[in-house]
C-alpha positions in Angstrom: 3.6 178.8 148.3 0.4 181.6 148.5 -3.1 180.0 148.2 -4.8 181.0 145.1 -7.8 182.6 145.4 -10.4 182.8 142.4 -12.4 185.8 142.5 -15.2 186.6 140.1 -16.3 190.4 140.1 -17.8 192.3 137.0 -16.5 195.9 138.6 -13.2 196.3 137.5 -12.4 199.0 140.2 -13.7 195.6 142.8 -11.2 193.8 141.0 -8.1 195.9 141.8 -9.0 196.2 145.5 -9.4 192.8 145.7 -5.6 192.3 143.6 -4.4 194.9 146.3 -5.1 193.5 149.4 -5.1 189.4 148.8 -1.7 190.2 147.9 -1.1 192.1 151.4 -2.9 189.5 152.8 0.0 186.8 150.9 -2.5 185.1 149.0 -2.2 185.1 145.3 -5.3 186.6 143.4 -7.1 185.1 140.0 -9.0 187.7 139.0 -11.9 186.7 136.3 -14.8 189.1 135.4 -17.9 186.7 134.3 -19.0 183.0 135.2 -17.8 181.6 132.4 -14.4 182.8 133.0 -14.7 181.8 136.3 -15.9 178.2 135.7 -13.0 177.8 133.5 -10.4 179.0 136.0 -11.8 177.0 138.3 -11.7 173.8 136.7 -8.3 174.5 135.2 -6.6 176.1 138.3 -7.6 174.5 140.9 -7.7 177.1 143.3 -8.1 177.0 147.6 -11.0 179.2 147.1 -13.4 180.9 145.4 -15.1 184.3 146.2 -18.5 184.9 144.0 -20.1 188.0 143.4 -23.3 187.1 142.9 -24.2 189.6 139.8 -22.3 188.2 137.3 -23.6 189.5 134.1 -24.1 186.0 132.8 -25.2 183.7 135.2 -26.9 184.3 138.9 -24.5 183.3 141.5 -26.2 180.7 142.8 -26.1 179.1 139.5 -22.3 179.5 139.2 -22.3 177.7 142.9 -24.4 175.0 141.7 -22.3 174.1 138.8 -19.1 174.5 140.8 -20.4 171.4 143.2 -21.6 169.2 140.3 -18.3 169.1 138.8 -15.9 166.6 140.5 -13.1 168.8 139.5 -14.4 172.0 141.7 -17.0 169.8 144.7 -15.5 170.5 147.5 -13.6 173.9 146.8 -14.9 176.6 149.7 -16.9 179.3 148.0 -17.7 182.4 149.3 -20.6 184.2 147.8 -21.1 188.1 147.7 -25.1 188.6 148.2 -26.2 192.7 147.9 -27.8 193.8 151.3 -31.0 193.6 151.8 -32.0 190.4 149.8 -32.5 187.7 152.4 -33.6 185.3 149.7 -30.8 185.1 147.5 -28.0 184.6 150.5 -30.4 181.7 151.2 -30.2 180.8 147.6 -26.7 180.7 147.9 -26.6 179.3 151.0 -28.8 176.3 149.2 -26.7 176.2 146.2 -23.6 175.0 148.7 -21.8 178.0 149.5 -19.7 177.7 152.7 -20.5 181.5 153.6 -22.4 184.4 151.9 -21.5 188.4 152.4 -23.2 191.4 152.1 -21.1 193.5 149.3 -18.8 195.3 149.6 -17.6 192.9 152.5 -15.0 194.0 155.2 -11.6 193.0 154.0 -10.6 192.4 157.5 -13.4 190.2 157.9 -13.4 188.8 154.9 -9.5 187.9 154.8 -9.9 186.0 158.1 -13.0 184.2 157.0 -10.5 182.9 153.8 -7.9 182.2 156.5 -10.3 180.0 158.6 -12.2 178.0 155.8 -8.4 177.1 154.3 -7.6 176.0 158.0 -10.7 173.9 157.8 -10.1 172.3 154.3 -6.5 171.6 155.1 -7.7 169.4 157.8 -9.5 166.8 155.6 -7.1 167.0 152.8 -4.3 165.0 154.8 -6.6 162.2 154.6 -7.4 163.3 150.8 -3.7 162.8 149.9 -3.3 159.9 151.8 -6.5 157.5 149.7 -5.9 159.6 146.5 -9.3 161.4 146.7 -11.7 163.9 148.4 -12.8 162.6 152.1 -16.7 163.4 151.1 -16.6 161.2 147.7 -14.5 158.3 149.5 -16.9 158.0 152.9 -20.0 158.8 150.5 -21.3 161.8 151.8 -20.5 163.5 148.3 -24.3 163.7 147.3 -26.1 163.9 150.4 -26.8 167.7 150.4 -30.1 168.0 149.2 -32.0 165.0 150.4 -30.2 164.7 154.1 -32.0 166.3 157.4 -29.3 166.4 159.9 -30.2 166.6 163.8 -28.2 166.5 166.7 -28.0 168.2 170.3 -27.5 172.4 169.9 -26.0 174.6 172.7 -27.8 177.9 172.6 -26.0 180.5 175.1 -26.6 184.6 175.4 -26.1 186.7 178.2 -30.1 186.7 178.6 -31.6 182.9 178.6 -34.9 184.9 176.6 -32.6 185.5 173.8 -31.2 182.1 173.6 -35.3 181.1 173.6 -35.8 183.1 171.4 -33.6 181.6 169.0 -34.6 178.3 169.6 -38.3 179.5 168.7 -36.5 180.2 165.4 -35.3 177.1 164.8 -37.5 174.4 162.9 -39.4 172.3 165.3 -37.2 168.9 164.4 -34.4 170.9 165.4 -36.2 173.0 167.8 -36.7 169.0 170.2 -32.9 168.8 170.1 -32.0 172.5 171.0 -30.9 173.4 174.8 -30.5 176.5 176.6 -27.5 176.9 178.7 -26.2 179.5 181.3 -22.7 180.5 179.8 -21.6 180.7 183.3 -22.5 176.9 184.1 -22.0 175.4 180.4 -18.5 174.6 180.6 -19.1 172.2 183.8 -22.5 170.5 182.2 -19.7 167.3 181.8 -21.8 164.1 180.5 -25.1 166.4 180.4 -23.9 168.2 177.5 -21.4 166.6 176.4 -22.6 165.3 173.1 -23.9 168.7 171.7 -22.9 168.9 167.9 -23.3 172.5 167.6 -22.9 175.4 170.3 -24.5 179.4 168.7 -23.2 181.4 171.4 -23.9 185.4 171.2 -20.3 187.4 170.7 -20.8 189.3 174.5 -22.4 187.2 177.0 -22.1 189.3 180.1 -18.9 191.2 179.0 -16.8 192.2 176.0 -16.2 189.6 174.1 -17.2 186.7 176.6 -18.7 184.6 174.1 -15.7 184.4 172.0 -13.8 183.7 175.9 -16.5 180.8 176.3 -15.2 179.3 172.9 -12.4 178.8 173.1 -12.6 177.4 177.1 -15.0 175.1 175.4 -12.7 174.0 172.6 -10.2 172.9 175.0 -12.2 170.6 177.3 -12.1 167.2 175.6 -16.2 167.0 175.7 -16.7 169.7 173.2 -13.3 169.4 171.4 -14.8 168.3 167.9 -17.9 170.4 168.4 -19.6 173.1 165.7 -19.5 176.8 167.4 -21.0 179.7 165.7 -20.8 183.1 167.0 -23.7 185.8 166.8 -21.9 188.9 165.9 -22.5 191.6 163.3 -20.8 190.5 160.2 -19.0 193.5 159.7 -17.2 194.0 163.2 -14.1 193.4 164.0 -15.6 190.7 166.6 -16.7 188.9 163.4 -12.9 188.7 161.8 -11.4 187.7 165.9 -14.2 185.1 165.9 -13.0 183.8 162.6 -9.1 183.6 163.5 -9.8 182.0 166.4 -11.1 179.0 165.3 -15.2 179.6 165.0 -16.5 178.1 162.2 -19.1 180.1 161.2 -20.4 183.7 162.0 -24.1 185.1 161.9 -25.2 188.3 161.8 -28.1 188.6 164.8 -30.6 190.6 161.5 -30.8 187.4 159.7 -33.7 185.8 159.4 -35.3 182.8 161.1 -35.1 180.6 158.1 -31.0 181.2 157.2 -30.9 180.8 161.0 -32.1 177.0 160.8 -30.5 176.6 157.5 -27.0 177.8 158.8 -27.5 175.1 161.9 -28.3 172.4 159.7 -25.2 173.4 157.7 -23.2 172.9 160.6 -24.5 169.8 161.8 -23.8 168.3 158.0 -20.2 169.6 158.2 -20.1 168.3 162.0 -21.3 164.7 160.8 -18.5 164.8 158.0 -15.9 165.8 160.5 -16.8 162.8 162.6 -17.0 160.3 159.4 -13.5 161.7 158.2 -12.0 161.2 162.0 -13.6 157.7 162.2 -11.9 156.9 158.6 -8.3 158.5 159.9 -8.9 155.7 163.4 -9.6 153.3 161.5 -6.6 153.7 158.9 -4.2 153.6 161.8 -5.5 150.7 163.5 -5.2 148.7 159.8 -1.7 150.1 159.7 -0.4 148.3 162.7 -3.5 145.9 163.0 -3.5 142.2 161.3 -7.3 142.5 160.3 -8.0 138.9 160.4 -6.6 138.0 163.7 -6.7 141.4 165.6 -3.0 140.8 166.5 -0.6 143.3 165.9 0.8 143.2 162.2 5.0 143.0 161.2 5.0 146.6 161.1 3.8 147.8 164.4 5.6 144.8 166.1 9.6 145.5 165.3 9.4 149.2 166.4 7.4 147.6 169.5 10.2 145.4 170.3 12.5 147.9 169.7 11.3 149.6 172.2 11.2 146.7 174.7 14.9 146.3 174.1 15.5 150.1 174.8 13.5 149.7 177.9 15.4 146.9 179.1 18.6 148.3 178.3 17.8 151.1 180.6 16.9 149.2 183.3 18.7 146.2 183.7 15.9 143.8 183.2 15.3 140.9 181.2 13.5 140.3 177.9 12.1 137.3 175.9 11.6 136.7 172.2 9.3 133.9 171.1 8.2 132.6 167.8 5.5 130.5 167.3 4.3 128.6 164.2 1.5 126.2 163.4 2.2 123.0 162.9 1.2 121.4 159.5 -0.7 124.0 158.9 -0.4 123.9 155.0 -2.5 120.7 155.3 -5.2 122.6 156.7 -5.5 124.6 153.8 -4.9 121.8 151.0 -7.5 119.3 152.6 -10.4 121.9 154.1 -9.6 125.1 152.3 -8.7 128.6 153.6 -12.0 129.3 155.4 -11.3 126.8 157.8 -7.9 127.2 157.9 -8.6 131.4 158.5 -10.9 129.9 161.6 -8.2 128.1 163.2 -5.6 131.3 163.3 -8.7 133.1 164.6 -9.4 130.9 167.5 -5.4 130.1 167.9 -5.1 134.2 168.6 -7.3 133.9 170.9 -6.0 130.5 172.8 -3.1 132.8 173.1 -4.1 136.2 173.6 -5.9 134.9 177.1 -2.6 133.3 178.0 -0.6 136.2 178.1 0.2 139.2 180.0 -1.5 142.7 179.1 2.2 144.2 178.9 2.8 141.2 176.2 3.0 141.8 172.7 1.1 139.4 169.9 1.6 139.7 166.7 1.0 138.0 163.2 4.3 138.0 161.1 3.4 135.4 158.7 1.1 133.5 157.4 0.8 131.1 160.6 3.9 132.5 161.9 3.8 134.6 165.2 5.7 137.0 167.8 5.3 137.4 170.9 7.1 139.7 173.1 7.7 139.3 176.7 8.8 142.4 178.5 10.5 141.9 182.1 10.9 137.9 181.6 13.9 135.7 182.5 15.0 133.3 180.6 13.4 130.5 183.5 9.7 132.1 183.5 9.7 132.8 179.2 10.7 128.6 179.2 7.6 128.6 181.3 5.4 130.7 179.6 6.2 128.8 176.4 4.8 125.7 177.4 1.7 127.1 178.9 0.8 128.4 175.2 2.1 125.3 173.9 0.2 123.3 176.0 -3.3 125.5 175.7 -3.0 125.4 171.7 -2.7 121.8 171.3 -5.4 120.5 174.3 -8.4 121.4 172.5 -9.4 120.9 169.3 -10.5 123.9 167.2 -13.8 123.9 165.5 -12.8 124.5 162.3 -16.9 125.0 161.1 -19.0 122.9 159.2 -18.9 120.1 161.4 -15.0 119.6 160.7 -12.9 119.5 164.1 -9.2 120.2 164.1 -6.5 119.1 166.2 -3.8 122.0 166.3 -0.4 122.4 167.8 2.1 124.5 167.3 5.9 125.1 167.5 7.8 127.3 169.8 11.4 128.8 169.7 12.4 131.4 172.6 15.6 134.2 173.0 15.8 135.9 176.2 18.2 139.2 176.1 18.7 142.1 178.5 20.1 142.0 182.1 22.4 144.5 184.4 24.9 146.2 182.8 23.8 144.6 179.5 23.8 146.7 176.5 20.5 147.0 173.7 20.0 144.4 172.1 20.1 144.2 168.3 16.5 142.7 167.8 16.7 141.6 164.1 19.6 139.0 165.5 17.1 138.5 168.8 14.2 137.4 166.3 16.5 135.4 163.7 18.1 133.3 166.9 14.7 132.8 168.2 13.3 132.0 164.4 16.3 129.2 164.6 15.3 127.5 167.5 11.3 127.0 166.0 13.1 125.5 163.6 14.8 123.1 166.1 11.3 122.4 167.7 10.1 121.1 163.8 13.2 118.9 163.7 12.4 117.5 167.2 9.7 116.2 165.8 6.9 119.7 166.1 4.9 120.6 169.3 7.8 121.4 171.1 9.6 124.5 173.3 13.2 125.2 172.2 15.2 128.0 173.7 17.8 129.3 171.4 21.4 128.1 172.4 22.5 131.8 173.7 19.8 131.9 176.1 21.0 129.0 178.0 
């Protein structure tokens, strides 16, 4: 399906060139001719993005920007805004307002059409996550409302072919920024390692030495793991066609070397707000997976990371002959815990019981938390002899301390063990639903036999 694009031009003649080559460019135009008009199609529409010229007949651009990000519908669409030449105060104004970009007008279509292609390639990055928790990444982490009032810092590459230039820029810079800019020699850059390994931001000039070096330079840096989720900005002239080649290949901003000192430090500071929002939305996607296979009151593994795991253990084993063990472990009583000193203490116990266990085991074994006090644990290259063994050393390690349960109360815990060994030469996979049920039976063994007890299922024998 083409992404929309909203465009807001007053020109009519702008209009149909605009109609002409989104179209060539497979995007689908919205054409409106005011703000108002705009504002409306944007909140009803729902466009990718929005492309402003800034002398609407009603309402300064900036404005129209403004109102765009107070209005959940519309926050965190990317605008571009159109800005006449010559008029350094209102692309700042703009700038300030929260557009992603600003253009002198009548912008290059070649570079304009790859700066929409690289701000949807941005956006479609953070909306996974949107889908996935049913709103915008900025609203959910809290970084919705933190334009005007937040100061971002961080570490800032500055490379050019001539290390007076890159001083020069850094002169530019304000002077909180300024202590946290470094000059490096694009030659020597990429090997920094460690040394510069936490810069948020890289502005490196288009031609450092040759042709298109800088742009060389980027993408080298991009792929070394150091600077892979690193800001670069190139310094081009916005109307080249280095500008639209630094935009497809991944740069994520472009700055005209005329602009002035302040859109300079504004533009950084830009960056480094986007670059702490990329890091905030990666940290939430990390921390969604681990919950997803994680049991976040234990640390074990949960039910749904430990089947496929198993699964897999099986496969292994299948392929190469060896041995496998099952076992299920439950606490003993452990309702009782509950009932007569509430769930607190009873959360404490599985806590420290984890841990009892987790220090007995191998760091190829799997633990995880099926049920309430119910575990697995998986035991990858074991016969049926050392997985016996293994069983009793947890068995025995639960039940010969007691667990401080808190608030002076102290527990004594044991638990109940049932074991299925599988695998061998020349044996096939093993269905592990029936592995897990037989070993689930022989726990069940262990309660009748009176609890605190190692029972290997009858086919392991």
């Amino acid at each position: 399906m083409p992404r929309r694009i909203l465009i807001a031009d007053s020109i009519p003649a702008n209009r149909v060139i605009f109609q002409v080559r989104l179209s060539d460019g497979f995007f689908r135009p919205l054409l409106t001719a005011d703000a108002t008009s705009c504002l409306r199609a944007a909140r009803r529409e729902r466009p990718d993005l929005i492309v402003i010229d800034c002398d609407l007949p009603d309402m300064p651009g900036p404005q129209v920007i403004t109102a765009l990000r107070s209005d959940p519908r519309t926050r965190n669409l990317p605008v571009i805004a159109l800005i006449a030449p010559d008029t350094p105060e209102r692309r700042l104004a703009a700038l300030r307002a929260g557009a992603d970009d600003v253009m002198v007008k009548p912008p290059d279509m070649s570079v304009l059409l790859a700066r929409i292609r690289n701000l949807l390639r941005q956006r479609e990055e953070s909306q996974m996550m949107s889908r996935a928790w049913g709103c915008e990444i900025p609203e959910m982490l809290g970084l919705a409302d933190r334009k005007g009032s937040f100061l971002p810092v961080g570490p800032v590459g500055l490379i050019a072919a001539r290390p007076e230039t890159a001083q020069a820029w850094k002169q530019q810079l304000d002077p909180r920024l300024r202590d946290h800019a470094r000059v490096h020699a694009p030659a020597e850059v990429a090997s920094y390692g460690e040394q510069a390994a936490h810069t948020h931001v890289f502005l490196i000039e288009a031609d450092t030495g040759t042709h298109g070096g800088g742009l060389r330079l980027m993408t080298q840096l991009s792929g070394i793991s150091h600077f892979r989720h690193s800001m670069f900005c190139i310094l081009a002239p916005e109307t080249s066609d280095t500008a639209a080649l630094a935009f497809d290949m991944g740069a994520h901003d472009v700055i005209d070397p005329s602009v002035s000192a302040e859109e300079l430090d504004l533009r950084i500071r830009l960056l480094l707000r986007r670059k702490q929002q990329a890091d905030a939305e990666r940290s939430s996607i990390e921390a969604g997976l681990r919950l997803a296979i994680i049991d976040p009151l234990t640390g074990a593994y949960n039910r749904r990371y430990a089947f496929p795991r198993l699964a897999g253990i099986a496969e292994q084993a299948a392929v190469e002959g060896s041995e496998f063990a099952v076992l299920v472990i439950d606490l003993d009583r452990f309702k009782s815990v509950n009932d007569c000193y509430g769930h607190t203490t009873g959360d404490t116990v599985l806590v420290e019981v984890v841990r009892r266990l987790r220090d007995n085991l191998r760091i190829d074994d799997m633990l995880a938390r099926i049920g309430g006090e119910e575990f697995l644990i998986a035991l990858p290259e074991t016969t049926a002899a050392e997985a016996q063994r293994i069983a009793e050393r947890l068995r025995c390690v639960v039940g010969a301390t007691p667990v401080d349960g808190g608030n002076g109360v102290t527990l004594s815990v044991t638990v109940s063990i049932g074991v299925k060994t599988g695998g061998g030469p020349m044996a096939p996979s093993e269905d592990i639903t029936a592995m897990v049920d037989a070993a689930d039976g022989a726990l069940l063994r262990s309660k009748t036999l009176g609890r605190n007890v190692v029972t290997l299922s009858h086919s392991s024998v």
